[in-house]
MDTraj code that builds the backbone (N, CA, C; nanometers):
import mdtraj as md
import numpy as np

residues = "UNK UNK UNK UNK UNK UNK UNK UNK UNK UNK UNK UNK UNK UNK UNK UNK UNK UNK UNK UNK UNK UNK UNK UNK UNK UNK UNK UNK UNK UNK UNK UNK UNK UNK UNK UNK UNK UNK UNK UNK UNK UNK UNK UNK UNK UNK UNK UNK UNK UNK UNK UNK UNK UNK UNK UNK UNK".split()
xyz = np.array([
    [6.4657, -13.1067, 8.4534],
    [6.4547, -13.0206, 8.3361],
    [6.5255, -12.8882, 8.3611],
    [6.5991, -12.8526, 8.2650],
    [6.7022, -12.7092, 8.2426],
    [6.5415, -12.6078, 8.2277],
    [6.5909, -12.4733, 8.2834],
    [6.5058, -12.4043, 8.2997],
    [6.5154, -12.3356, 8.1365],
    [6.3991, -12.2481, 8.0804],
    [6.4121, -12.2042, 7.9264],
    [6.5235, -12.1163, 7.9330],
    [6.6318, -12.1266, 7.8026],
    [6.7195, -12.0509, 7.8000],
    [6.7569, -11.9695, 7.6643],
    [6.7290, -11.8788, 7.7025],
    [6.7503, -11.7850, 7.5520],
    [6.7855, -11.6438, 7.5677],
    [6.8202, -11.5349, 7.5067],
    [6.9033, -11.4146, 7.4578],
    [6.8127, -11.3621, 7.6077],
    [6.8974, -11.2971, 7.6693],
    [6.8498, -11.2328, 7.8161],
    [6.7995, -11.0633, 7.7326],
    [6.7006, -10.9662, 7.8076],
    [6.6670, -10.8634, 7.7745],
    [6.6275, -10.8268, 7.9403],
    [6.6438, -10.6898, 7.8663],
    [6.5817, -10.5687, 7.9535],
    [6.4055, -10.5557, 7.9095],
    [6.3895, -10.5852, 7.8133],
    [6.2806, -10.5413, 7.7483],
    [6.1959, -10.6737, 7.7070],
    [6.1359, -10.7831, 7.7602],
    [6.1046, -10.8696, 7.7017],
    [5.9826, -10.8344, 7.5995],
    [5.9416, -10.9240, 7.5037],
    [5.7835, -10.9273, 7.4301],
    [5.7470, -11.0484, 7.4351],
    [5.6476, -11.0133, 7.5758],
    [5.5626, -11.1028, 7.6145],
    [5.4686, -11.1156, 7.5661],
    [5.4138, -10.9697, 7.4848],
    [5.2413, -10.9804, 7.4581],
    [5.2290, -10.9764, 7.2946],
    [5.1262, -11.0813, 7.2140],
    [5.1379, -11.0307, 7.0406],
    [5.0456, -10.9909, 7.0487],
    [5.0275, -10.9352, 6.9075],
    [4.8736, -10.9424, 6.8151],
    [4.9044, -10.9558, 6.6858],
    [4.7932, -10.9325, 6.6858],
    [4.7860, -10.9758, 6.4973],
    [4.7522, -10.8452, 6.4124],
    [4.8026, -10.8183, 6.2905],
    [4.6988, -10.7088, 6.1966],
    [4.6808, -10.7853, 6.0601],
    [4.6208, -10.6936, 5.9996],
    [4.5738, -10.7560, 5.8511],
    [4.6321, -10.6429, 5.7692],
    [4.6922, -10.7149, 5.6870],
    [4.7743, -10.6327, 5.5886],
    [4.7338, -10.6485, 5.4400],
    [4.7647, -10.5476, 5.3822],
    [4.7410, -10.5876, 5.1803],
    [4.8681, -10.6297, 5.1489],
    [4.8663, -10.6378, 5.0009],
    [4.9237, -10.6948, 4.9698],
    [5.0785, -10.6056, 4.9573],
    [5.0234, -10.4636, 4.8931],
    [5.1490, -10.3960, 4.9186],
    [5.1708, -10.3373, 5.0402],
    [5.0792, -10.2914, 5.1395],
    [5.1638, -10.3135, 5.2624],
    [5.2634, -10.4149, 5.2899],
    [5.2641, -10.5076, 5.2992],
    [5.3743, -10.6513, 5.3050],
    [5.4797, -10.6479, 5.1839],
    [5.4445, -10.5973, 5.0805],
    [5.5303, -10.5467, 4.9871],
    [5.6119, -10.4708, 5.0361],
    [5.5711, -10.3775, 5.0752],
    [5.6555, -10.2013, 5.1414],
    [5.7170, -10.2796, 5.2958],
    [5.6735, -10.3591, 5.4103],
    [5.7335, -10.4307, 5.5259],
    [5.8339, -10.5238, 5.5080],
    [5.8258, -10.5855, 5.3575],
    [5.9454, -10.6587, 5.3044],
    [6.0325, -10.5963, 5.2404],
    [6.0437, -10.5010, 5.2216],
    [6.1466, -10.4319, 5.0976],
    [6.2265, -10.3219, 5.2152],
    [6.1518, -10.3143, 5.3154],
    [6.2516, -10.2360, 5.4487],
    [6.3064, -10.2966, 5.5284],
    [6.2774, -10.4218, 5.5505],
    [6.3023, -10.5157, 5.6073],
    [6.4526, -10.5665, 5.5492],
    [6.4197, -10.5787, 5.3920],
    [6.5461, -10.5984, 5.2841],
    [6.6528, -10.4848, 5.3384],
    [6.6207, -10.3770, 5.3037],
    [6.7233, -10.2872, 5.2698],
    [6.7582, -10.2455, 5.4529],
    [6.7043, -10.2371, 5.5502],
    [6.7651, -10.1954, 5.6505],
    [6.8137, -10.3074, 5.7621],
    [6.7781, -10.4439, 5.7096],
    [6.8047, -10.5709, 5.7994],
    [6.7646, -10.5773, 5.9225],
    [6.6337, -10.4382, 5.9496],
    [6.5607, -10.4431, 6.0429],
    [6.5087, -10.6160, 6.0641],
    [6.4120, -10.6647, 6.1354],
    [6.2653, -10.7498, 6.1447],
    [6.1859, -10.6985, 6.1165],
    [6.1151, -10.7215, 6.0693],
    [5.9511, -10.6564, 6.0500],
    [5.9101, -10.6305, 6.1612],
    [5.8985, -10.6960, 6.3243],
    [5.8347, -10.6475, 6.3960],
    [5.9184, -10.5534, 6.4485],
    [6.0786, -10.5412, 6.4354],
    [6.1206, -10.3871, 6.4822],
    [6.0929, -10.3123, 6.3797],
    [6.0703, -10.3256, 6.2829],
    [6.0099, -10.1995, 6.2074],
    [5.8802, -10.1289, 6.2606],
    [5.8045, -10.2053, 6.2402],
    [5.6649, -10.2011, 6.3008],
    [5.6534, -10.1406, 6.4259],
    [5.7469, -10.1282, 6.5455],
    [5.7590, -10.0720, 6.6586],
    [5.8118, -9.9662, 6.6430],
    [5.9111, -9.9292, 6.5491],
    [5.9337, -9.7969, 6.5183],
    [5.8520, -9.7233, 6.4498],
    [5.7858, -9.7546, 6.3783],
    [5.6552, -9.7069, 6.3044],
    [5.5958, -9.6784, 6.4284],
    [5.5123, -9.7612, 6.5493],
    [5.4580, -9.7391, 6.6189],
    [5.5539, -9.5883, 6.7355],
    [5.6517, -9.6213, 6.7328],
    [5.7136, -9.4895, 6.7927],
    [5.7171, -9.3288, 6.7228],
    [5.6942, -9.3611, 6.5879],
    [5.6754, -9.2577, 6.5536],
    [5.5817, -9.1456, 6.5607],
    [5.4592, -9.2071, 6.5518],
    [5.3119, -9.1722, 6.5375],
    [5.3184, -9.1480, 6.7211],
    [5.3775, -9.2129, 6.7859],
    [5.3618, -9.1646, 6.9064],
    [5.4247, -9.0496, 6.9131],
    [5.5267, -9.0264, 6.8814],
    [5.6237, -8.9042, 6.9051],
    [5.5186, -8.7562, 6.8026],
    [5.4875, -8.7802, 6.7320],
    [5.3852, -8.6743, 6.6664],
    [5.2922, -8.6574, 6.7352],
    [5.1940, -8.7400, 6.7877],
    [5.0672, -8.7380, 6.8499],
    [5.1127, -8.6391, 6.9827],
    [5.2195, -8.6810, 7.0845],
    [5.2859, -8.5983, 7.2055],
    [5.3087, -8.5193, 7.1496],
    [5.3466, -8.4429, 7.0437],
    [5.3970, -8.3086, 7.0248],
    [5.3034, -8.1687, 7.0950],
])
top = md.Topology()
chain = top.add_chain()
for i, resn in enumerate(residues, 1):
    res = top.add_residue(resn, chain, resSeq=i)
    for name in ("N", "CA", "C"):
        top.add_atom(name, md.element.get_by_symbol(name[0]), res)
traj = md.Trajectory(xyz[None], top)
């Protein structure tokens, strides 16, 4: 057996979770998703970078 082979990183994501969203939250995660051709979960990590970068201030 070939060992798993896929897009090499510096940064893997090894770990998930889950959240619970409404309906227009997922509304508003799809429509940025649209317009910046982000993923939702790099959105979501930048969201999460943000609130970090305020909180350190």
């Amino acid at each position: 057996m070939s060992p798993r082979t896929g897009r090499p990183t510096n940064d893997p994501k090894k770990l998930s979770t889950r959240i619970r969203l409404s309906e227009e939250d997922v509304r508003i995660l799809d429509y940025c998703a649209k317009v910046t051709g982000l993923t939702k979960a790099e959105i979501i990590r930048q969201g999460i970078k943000e609130v970090y970068a305020k909180i350190k201030k």
